[in-house]
C-alpha positions as CSV (number, residue, x, y, z in Angstrom):
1,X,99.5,131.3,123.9
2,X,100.4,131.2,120.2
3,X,99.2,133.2,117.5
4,X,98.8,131.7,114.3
5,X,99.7,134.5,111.5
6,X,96.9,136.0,109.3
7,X,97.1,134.0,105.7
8,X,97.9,137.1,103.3
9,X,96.5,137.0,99.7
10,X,98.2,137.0,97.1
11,X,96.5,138.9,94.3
12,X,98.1,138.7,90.5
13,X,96.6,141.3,87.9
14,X,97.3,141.0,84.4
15,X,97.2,144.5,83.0
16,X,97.9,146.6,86.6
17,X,100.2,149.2,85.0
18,X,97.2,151.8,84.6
19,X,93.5,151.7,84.5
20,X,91.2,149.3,86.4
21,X,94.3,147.2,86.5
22,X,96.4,149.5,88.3
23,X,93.6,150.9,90.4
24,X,92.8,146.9,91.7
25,X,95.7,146.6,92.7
26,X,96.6,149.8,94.8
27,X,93.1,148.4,96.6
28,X,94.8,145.1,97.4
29,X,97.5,146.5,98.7
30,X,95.6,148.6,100.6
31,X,94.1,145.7,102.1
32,X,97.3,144.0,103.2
33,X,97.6,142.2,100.3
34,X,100.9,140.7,98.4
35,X,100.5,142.2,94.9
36,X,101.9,141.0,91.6
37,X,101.0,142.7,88.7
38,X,102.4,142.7,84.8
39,X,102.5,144.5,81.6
40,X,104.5,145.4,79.0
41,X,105.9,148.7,80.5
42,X,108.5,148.7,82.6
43,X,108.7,152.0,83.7
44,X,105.0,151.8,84.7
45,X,104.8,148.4,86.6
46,X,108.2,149.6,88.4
47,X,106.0,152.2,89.7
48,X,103.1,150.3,90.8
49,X,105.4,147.6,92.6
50,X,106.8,150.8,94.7
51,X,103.5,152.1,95.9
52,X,102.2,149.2,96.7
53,X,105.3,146.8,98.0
54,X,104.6,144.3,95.4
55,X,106.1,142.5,92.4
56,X,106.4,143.7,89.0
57,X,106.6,140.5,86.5
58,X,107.1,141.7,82.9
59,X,105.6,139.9,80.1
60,X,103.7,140.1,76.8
61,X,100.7,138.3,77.0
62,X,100.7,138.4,73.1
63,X,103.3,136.0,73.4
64,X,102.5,131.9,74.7
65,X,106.3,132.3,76.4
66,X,105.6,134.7,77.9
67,X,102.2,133.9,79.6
68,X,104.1,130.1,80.7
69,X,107.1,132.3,82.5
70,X,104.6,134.4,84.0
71,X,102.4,131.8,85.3
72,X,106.0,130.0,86.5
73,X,107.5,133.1,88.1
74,X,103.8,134.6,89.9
75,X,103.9,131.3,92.2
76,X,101.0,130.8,94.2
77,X,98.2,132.8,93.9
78,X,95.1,133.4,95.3
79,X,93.4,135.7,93.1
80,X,93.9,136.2,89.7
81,X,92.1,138.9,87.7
82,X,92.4,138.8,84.3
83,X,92.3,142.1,83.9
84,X,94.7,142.4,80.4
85,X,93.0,143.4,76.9
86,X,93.3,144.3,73.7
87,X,91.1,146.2,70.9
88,X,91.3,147.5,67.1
89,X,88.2,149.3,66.5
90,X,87.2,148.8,63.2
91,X,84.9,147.9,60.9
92,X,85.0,143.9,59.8
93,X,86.5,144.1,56.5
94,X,89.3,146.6,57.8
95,X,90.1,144.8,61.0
96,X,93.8,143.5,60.2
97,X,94.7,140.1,60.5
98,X,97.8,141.1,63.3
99,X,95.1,143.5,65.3
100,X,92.6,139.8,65.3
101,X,95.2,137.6,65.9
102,X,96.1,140.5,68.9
103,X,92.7,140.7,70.3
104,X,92.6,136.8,70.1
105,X,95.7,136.3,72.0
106,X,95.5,138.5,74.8
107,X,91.7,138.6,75.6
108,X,91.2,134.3,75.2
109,X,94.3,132.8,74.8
110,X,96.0,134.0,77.7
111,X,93.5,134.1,80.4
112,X,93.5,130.2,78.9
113,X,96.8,129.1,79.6
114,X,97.4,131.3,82.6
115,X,94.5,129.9,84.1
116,X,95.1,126.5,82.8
117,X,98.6,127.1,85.1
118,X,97.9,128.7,88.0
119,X,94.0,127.5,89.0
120,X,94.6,123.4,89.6
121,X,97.3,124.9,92.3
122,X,94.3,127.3,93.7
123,X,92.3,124.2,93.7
124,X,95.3,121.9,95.2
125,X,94.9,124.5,98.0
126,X,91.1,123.9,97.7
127,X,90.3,128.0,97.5
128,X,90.8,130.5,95.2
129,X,89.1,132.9,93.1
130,X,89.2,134.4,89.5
131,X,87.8,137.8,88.1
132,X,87.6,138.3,84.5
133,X,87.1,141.8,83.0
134,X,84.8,142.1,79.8
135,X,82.9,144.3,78.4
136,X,78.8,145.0,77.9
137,X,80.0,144.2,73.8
138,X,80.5,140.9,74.8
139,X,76.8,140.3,74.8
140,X,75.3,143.0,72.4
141,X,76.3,143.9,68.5
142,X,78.5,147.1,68.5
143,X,79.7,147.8,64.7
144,X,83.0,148.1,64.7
145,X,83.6,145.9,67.9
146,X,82.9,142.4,66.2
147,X,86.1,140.6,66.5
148,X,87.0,142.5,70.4
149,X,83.4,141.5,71.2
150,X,83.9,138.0,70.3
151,X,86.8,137.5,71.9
152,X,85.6,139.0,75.5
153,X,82.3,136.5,74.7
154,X,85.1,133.5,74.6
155,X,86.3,135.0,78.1
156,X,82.7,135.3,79.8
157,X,82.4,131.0,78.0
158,X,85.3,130.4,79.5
159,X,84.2,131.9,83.1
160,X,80.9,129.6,83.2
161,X,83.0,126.8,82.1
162,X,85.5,127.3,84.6
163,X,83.2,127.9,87.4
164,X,81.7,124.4,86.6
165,X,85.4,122.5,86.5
166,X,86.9,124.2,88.9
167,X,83.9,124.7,91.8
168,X,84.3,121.5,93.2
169,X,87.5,122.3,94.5
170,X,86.7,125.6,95.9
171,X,87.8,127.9,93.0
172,X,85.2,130.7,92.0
173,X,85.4,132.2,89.1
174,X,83.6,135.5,87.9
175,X,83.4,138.3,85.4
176,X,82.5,142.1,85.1
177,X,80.9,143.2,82.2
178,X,82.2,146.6,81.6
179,X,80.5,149.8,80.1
180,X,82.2,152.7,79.3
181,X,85.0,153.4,81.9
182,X,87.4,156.4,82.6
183,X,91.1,155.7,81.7
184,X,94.1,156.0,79.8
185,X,93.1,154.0,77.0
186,X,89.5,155.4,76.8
187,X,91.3,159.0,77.4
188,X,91.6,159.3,73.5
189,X,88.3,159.3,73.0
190,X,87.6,162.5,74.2
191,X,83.9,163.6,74.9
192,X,82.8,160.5,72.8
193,X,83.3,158.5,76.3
194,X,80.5,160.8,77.8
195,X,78.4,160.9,75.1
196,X,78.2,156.8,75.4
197,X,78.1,156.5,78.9
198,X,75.1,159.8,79.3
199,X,72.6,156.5,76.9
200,X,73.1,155.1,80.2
201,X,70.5,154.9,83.3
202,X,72.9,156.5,85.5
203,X,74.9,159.0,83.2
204,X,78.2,158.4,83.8
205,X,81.2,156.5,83.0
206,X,83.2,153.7,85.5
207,X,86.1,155.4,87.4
208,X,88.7,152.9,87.9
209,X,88.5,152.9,91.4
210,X,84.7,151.4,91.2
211,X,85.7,148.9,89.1
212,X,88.2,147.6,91.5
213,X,85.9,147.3,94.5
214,X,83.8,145.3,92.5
215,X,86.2,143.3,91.1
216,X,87.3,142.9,94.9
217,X,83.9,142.4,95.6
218,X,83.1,138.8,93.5
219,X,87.0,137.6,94.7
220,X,86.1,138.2,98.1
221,X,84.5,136.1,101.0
222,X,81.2,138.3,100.9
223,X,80.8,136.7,97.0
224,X,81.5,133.4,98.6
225,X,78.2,131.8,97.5
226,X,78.7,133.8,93.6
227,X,80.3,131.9,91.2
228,X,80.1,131.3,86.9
229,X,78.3,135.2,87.1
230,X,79.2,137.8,84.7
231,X,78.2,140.9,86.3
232,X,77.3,144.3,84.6
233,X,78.8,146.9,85.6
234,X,78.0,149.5,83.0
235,X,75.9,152.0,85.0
236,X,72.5,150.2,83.7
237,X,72.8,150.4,80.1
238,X,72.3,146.6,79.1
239,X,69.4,146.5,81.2
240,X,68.1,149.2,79.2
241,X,68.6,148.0,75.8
């Protein structure tokens, strides 16, 4: 009697040199999943690709090349979390036209076009799933976060409107809704990440490795019937404000 093989995801992350990115994607591979991820370090996704016998695709998401060659050279995919972003913290009338046109960029414009790319082949396939990361300022004022807030509110549009095109076909797609989390970026903030997250209900900050599990959580089959959701995962604090 025949076996037929096990179908093995393949996961791409955007962002999965470090952080939540990088912390995903050591889950996946974990799980028996073929891992791509990207940044712009080379050193860094090198890394990752090693420990978890994946690919390392380098790109720029800054750049529209470089998202059309990434989407070209990942192939098929079966879960793509757009995981990537990019912040200047600063009040509106010093936020620099680069650090918008940044923000812009890599937090819409590229989970766009890569979704644009890679989702009608998820839907050819009829499954698939996407996981978009944004943050609890996506949905409440924060001075000095207006144009990074913004631009994660275009992401969280973008996951109801592609959870209504795409549906149909058997795509889901999903967002978290992150509050203060524990990383390298957030490292330079010293005990100003504590102070934030103690304002909320549980008193803490995300570890990377929570975030993942969620994020594996909404891409998975036990999120089957969840799709166009942006779920907080910010330890309670938008439910308290």
């Amino acid at each position: 009697m025949s076996v037929e093989p096990m179908n093995v995801l393949t996961v791409l992350i955007t962002g999965g040199t470090s952080g939540i990115g990088r912390a995903t994607a050591q889950l996946y591979a974990r799980r028996g999943a073929q891992v791509v991820v990207t940044g712009r370090d080379e050193a860094r996704g090198q890394e990752v690709a090693a420990e978890t016998g994946g690919r390392f695709i380098r790109a720029d998401l800054a750049s529209s090349q470089d998202v059309r060659r990434l989407a070209a050279e990942a192939g098929a995919v079966d879960v793509l979390v757009n995981n990537a972003g990019y912040w200047e913290l600063n009040a509106t009338a010093e936020t620099s036209e680069e650090g918008f046109d940044a923000m812009v960029a890599v937090n819409f414009r590229a989970p766009f076009f890569l979704t644009a790319a890679l989702a009608p082949r998820m839907a050819e396939r009829g499954r698939g799933s996407i996981v978009n990361v944004s943050t609890m300022v996506a949905a409440r004022g924060a001075a000095g976060m207006a144009a990074y807030g913004a631009s994660k509110a275009a992401l969280e549009a973008l996951t109801r409107s592609w959870a209504a095109e795409f549906g149909p076909a058997g795509v889901r797609v999903n967002a978290v809704a992150l509050g203060p989390s524990r990383t390298e970026v957030t490292a330079g903030m010293g005990d100003m990440l504590d102070t934030l997250a103690a304002a909320s209900p549980l008193g803490r900050p995300n570890e990377p490795e929570e975030v993942a599990r969620v994020i594996a959580y909404l891409a998975g089959d036990d999120a089957r019937p969840v799709t166009g959701t942006v779920l907080a995962v910010d330890a309670g604090r938008v439910a308290t404000l």
